[in-house]
MARBA-3410 file (N, C-alpha, C, O; in Angstrom, 1 decimal):
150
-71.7,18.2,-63.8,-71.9,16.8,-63.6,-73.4,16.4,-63.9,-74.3,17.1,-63.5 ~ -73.4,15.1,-64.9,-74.7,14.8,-64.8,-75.4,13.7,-63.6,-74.8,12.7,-63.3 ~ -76.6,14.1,-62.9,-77.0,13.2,-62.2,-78.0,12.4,-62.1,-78.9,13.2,-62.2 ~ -78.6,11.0,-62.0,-79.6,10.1,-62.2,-80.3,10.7,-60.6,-79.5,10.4,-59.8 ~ -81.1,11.1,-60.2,-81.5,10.7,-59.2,-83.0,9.9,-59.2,-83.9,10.2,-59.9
-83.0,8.7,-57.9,-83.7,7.8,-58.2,-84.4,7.6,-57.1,-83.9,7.1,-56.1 ~ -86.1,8.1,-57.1,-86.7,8.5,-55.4,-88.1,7.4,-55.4,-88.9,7.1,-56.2 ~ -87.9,7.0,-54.2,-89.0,6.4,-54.0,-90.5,7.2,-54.1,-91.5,6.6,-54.3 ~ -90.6,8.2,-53.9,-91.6,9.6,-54.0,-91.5,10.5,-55.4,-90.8,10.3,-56.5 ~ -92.2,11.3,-55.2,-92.1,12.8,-56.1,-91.5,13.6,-55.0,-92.3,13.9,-54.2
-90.2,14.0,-54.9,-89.8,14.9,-54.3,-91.1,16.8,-54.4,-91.2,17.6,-55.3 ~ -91.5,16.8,-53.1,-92.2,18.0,-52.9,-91.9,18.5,-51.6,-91.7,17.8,-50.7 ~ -91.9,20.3,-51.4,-92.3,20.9,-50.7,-92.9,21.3,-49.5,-92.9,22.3,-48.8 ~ -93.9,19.9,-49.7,-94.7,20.3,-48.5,-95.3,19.1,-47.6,-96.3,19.2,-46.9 ~ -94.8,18.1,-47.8,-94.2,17.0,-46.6,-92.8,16.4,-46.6,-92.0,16.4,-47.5
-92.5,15.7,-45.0,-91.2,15.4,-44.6,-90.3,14.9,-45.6,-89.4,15.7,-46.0 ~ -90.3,13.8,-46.2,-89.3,13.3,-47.0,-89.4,14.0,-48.1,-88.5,14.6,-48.6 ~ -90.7,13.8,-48.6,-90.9,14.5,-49.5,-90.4,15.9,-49.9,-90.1,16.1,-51.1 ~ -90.5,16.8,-49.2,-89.5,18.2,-48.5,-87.9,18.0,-48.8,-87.2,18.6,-49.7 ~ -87.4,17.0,-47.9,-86.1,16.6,-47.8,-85.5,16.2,-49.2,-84.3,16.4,-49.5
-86.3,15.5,-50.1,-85.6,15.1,-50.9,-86.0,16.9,-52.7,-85.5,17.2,-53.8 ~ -86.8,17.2,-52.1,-87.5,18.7,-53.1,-85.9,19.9,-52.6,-85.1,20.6,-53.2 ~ -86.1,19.8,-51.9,-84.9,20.8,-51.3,-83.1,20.1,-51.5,-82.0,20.6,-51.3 ~ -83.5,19.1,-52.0,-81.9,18.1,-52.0,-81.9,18.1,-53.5,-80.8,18.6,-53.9 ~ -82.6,17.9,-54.3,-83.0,18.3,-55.7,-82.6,19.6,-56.6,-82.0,19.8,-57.6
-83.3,20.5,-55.5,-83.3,22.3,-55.7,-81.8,22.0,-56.0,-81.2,21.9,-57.0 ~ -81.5,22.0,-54.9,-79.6,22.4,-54.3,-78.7,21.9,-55.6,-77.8,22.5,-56.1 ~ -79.1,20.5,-56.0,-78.2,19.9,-56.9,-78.9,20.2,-58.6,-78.6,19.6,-59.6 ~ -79.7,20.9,-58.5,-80.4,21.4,-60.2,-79.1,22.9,-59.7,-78.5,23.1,-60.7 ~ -78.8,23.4,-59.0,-78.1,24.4,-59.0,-76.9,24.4,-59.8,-76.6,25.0,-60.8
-76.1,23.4,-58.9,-75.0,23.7,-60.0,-74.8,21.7,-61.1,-73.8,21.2,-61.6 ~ -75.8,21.4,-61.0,-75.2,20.3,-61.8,-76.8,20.2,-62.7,-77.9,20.6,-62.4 ~ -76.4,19.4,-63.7,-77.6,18.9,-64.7,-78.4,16.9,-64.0,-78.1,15.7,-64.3 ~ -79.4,17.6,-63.2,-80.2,16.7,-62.7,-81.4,15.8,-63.6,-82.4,16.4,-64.1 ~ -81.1,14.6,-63.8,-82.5,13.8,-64.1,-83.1,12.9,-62.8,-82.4,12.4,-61.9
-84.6,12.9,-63.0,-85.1,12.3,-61.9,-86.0,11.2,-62.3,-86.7,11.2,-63.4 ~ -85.9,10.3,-61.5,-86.9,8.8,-62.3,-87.5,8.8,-60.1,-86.9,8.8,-59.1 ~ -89.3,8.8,-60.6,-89.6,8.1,-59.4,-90.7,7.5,-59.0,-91.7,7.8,-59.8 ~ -91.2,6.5,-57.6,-92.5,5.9,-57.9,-93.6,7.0,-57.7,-93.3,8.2,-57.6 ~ -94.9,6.6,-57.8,-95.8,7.6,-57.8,-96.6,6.2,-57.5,-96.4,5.2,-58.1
-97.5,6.4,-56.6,-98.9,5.7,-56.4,-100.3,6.3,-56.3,-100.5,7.4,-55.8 ~ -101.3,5.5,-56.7,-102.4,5.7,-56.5,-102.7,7.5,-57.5,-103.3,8.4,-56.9 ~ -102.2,7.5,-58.9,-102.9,8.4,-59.7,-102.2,10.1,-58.9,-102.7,11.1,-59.4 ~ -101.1,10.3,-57.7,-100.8,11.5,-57.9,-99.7,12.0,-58.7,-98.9,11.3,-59.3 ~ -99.7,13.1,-58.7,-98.2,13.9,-58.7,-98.6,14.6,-60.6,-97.8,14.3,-61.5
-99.4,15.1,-60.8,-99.4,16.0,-62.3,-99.1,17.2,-61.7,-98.4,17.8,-62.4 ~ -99.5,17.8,-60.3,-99.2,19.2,-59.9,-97.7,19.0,-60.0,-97.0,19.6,-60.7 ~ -97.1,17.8,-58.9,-95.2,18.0,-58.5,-94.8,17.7,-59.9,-93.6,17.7,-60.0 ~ -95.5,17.4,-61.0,-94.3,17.3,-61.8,-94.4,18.5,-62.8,-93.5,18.6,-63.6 ~ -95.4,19.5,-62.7,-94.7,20.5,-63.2,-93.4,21.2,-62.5,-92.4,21.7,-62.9
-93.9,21.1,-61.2,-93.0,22.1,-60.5,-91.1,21.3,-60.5,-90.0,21.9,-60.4 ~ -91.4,19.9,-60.5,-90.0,18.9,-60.5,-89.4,19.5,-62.3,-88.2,19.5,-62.5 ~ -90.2,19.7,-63.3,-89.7,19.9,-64.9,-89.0,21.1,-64.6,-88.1,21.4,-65.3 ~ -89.1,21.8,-63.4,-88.4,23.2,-64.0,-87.1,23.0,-63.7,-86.1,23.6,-64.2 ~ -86.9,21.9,-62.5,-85.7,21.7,-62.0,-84.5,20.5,-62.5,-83.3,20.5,-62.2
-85.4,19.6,-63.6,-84.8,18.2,-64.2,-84.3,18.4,-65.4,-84.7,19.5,-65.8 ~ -83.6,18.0,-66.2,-83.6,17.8,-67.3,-84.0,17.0,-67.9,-84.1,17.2,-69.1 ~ -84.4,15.5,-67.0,-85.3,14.7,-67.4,-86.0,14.3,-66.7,-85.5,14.3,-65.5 ~ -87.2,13.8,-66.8,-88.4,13.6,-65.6,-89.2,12.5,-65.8,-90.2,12.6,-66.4 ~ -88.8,11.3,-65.3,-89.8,9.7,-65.6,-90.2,9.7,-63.7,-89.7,10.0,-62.6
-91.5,9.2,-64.4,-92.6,9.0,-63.1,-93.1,7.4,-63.9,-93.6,7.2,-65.0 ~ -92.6,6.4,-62.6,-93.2,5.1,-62.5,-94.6,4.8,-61.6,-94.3,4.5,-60.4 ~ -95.6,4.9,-61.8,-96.9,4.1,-61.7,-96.7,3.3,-60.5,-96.1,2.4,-60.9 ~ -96.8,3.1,-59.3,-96.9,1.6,-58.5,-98.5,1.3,-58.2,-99.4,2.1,-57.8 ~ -98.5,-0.2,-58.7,-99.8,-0.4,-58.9,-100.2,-0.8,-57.2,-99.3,-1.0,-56.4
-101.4,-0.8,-56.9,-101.9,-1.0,-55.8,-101.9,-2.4,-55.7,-102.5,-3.0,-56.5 ~ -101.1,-3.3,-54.4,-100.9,-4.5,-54.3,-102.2,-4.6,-53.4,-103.2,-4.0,-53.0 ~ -101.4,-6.1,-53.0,-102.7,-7.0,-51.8,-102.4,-6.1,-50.6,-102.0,-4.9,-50.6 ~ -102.8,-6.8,-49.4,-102.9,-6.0,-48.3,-101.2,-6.5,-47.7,-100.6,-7.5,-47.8 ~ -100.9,-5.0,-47.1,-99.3,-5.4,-46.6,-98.9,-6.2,-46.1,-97.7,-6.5,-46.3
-99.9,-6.8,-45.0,-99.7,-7.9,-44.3,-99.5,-9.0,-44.8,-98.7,-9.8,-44.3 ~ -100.0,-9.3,-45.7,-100.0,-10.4,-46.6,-99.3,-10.3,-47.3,-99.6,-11.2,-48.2 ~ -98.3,-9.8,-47.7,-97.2,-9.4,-48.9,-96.1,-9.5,-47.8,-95.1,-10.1,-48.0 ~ -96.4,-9.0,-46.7,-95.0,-9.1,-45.4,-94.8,-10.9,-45.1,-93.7,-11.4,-44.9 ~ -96.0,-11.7,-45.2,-96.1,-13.2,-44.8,-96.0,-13.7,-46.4,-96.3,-14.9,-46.6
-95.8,-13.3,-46.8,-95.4,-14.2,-48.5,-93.8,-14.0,-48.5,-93.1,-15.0,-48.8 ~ -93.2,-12.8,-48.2,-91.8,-12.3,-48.4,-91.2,-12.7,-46.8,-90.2,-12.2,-46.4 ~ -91.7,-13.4,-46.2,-91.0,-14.0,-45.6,-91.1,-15.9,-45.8,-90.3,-16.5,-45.1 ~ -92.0,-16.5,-46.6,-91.9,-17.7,-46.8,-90.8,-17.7,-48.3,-90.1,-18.6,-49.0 ~ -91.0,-16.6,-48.3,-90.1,-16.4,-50.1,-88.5,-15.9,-49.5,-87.6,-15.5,-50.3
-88.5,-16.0,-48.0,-86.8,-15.9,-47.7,-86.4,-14.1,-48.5,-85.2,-13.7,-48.6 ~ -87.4,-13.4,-48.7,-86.6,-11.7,-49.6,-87.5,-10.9,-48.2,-88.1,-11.2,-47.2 ~ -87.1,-10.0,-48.8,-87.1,-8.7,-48.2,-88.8,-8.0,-48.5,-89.3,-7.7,-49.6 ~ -89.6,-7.8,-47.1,-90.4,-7.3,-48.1,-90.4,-5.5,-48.6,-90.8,-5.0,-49.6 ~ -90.0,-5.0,-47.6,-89.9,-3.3,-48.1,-89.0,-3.8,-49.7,-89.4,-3.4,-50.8
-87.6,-4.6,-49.6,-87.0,-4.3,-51.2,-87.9,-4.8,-52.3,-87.8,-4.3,-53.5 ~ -88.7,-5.7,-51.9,-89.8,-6.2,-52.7,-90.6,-4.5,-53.1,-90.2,-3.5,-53.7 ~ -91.5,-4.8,-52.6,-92.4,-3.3,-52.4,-91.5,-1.9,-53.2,-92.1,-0.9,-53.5 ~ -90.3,-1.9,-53.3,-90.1,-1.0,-53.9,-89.3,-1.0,-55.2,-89.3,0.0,-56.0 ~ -88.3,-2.2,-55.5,-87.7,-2.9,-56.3,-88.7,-3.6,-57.6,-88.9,-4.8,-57.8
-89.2,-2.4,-58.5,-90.0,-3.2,-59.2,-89.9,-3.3,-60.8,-89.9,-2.1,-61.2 ~ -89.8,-4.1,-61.9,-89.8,-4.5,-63.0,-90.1,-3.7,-63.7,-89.8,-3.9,-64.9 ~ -91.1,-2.1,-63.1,-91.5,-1.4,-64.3,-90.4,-0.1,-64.4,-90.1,0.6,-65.3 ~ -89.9,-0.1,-63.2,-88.2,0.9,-62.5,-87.2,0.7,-63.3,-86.4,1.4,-64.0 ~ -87.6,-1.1,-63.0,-86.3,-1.2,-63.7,-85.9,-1.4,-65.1,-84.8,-1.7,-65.6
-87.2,-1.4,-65.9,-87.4,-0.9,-67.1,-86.8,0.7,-67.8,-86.0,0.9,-68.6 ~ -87.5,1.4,-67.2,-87.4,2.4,-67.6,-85.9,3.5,-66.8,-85.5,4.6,-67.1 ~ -85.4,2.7,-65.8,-84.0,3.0,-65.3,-82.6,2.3,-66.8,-81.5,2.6,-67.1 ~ -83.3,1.6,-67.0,-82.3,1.0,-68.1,-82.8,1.9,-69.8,-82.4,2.0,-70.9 ~ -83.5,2.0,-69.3,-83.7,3.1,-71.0,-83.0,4.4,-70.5,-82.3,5.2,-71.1
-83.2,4.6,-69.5,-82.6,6.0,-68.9,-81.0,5.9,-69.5,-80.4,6.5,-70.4 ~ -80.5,4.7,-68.3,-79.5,4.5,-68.6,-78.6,4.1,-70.0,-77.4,4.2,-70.0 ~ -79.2,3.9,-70.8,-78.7,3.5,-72.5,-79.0,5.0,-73.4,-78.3,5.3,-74.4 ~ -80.4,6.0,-72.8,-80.4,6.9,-73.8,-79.4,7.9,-73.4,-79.0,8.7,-74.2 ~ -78.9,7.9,-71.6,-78.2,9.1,-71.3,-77.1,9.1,-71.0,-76.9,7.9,-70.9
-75.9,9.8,-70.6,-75.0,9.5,-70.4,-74.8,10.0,-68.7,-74.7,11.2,-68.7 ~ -74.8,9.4,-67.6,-74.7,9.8,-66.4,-73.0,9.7,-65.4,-72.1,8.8,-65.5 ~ -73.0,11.0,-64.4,-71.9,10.7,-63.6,-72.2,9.6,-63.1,-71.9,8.5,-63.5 ~ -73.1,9.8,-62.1,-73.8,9.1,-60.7,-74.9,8.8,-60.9,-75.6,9.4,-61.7 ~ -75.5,7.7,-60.0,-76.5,7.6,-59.8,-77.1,7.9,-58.0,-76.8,7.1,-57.1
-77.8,9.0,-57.8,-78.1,9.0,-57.0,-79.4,8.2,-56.1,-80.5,8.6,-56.4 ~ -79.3,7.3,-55.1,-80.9,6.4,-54.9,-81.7,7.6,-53.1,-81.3,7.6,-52.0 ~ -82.3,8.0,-53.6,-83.0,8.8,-52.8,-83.5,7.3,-51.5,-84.7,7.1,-51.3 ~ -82.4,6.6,-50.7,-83.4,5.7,-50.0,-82.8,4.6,-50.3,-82.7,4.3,-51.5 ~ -82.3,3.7,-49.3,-81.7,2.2,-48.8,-82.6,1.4,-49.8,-82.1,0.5,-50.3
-83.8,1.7,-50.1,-84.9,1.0,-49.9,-85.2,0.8,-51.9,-85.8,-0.2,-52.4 ~ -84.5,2.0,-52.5,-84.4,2.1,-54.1,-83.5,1.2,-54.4,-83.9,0.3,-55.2 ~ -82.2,1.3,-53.7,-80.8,0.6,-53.7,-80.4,-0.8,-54.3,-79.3,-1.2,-54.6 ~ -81.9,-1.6,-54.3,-81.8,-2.9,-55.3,-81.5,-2.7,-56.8,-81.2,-3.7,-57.4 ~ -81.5,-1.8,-57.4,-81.5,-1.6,-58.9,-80.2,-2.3,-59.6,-79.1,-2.5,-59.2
-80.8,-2.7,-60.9,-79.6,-2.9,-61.2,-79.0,-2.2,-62.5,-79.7,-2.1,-63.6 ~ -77.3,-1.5,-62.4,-76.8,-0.6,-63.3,-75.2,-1.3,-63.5,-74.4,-2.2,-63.2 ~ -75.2,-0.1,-64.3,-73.9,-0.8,-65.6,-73.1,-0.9,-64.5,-73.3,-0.2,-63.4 ~ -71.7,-1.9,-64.6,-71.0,-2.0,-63.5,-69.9,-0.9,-62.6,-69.5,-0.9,-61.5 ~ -69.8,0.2,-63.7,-68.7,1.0,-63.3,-69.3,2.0,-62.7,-68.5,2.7,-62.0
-70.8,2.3,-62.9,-71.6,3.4,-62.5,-71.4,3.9,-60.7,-71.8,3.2,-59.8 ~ -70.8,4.9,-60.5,-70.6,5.9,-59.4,-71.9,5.7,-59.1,-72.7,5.7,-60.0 ~ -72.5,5.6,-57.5,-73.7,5.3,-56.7,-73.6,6.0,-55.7,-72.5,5.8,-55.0 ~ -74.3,6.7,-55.4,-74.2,7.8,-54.0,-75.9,6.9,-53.3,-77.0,6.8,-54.0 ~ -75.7,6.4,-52.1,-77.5,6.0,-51.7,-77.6,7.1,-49.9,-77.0,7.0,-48.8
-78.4,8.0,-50.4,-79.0,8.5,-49.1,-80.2,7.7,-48.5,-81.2,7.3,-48.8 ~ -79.4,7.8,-47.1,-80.2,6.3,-46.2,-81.4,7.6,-45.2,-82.0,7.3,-44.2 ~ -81.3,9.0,-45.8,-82.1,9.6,-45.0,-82.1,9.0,-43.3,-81.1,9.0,-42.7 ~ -83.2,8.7,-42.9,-83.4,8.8,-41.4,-82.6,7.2,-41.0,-83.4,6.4,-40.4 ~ -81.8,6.8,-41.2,-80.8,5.6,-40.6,-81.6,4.5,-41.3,-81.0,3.5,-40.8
-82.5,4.0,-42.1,-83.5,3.2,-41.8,-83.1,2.0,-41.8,-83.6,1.0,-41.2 ~ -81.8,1.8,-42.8,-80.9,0.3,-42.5,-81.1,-0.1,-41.4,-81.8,-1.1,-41.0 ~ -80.0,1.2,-40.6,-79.4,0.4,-39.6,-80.1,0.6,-38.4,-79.6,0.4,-37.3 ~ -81.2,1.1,-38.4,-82.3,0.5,-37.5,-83.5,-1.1,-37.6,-83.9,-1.8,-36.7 ~ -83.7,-0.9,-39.4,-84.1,-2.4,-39.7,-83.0,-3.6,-39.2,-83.2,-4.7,-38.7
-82.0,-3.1,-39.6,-80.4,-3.9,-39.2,-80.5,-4.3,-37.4,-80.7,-5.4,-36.9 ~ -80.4,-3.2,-36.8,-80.6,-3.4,-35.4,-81.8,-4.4,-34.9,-81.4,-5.3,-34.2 ~ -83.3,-4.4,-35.2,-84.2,-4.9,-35.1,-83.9,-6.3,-35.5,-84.2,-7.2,-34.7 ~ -83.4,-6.6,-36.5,-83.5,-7.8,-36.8,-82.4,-9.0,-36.3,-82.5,-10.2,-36.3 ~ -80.9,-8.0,-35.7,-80.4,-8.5,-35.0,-80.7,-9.1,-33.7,-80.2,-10.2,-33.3
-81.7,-8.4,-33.0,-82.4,-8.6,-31.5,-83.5,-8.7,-31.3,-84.0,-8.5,-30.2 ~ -84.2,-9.1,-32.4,-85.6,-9.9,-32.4,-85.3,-11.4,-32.3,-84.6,-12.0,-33.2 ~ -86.0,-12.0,-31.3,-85.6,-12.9,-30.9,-86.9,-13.8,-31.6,-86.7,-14.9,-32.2 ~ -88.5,-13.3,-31.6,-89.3,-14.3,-31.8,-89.3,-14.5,-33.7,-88.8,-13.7,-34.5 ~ -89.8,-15.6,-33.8,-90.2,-15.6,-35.7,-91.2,-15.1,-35.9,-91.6,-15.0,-37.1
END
């Protein structure tokens, strides 16, 4: 099986999600043919991507540029009626190069490492597996049902 996987991080070894999704990687470079597309901020990740090539068949790393202050991106994305985490991670240069992915390769699945990737947009018939890791929907979900103030 071929797989897209699509992470908000560089899947690595030696922090939490980061871990979680390096070890979810490992397991599926095992028996299937893995490509990985994911963000990277602030200039890291030349060490994790040697160590992510030995496991990918293909390997795109997207740039997130350094925005304004979060606070202020949280009070715009709420006068703008969207979401701000899908904002913050849903971005034009992803979904650039998710669509070249998608036209030069041929995929089973697309896997989104994270609720939070899950805005993308793919060909219609494309198989989507989204790991929500630590619930975070449906605790954003919860919160926003029983938050009472604006």
């Amino acid at each position: 099986m071929r797989l897209l996987m699509v992470s908000p991080h560089l899947p690595h070894p030696s922090w939490g999600a980061g871990m979680r999704s390096y070890h979810l990687l490992k397991a599926l470079a095992r028996a299937h043919r893995v490509s990985l597309l994911a963000l990277v901020g602030g200039g890291k990740g030349e060490h994790e991507c040697a160590l992510l090539a030995e496991l990918t068949q293909t390997l795109r790393v997207v740039s997130r540029a350094p925005g304004a202050q979060k606070r202020w991106q949280q009070l715009a994305s709420t006068f703008r009626g969207r979401s701000y985490l899908l904002d913050s991670y849903v971005l034009p240069e992803l979904q650039h190069e998710l669509d070249a992915m998608l036209s030069g390769n041929s995929y089973d699945a697309v896997l989104f490492e994270s609720v939070f990737m899950a805005g993308y947009r793919l060909p219609e018939a494309m198989p989507v597996i989204i790991d929500e890791h630590n619930i975070e929907y449906e605790l954003l979900d919860r919160t926003y049902q029983h938050e009472k103030g604006w």
